[in-house]
N, C-alpha and C positions, 0 to 999 in steps of 0.2 A: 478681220483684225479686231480683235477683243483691246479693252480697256477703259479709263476712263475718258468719255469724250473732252475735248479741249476745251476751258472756259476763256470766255472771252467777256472783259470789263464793262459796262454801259459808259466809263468813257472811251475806252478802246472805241466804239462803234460811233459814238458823237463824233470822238475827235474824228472819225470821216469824211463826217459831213461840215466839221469846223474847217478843216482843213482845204477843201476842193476848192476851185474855180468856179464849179459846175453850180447852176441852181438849185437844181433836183437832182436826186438819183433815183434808179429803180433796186431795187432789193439785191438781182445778181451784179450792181457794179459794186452792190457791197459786200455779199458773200466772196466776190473776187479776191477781198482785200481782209477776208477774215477765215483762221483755219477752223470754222464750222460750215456746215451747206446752207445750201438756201434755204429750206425747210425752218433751218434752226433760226439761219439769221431773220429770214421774214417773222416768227414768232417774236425773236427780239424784238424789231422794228417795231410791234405790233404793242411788244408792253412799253415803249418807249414812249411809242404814242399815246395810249393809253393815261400816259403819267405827266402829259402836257411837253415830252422832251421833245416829239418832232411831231411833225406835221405831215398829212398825206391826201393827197387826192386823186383818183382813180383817171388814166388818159389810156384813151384807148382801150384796148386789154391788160393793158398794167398798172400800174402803180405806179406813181413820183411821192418821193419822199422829201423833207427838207428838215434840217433844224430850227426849232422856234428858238425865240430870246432866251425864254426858260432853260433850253438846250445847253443856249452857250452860254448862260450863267453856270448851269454847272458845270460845263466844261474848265471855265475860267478857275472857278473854286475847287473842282481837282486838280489843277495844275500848281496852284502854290503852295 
């Protein structure tokens, strides 16, 4: 299937993790929840992190992710 792949927002992807109950997530409960793969979504994570918006630390063979304050400051200021 040819085209252009689907963008998805860096608040799209915050508001994930502003949203959840959960502490941490790992990467596929967030590709779950976004129509790119995990591949893509884990590079997002990665510039995300990168840019002080989340947070991550290696458990086990994976990965836990979390939003910092930085996160939800911008979350808060794309939502008004």
């Amino acid at each position: 299937m040819g085209g252009r792949k689907p963008t998805v927002s860096d608040r799209e992807i915050l508001g994930i993790f502003a949203e959840t109950t959960e502490p941490v997530l790992s990467a596929s409960e967030v590709a779950d929840q976004l129509p790119i793969g995990q591949t893509g979504t884990y590079q997002r994570l990665r510039e995300l992190h990168d840019r002080g918006l989340l947070d991550t630390k290696k458990v086990g063979q994976g990965r836990a992710w979390w939003i910092t304050d930085e996160g939800r400051t911008f979350v808060d200021e794309e939502s008004d």
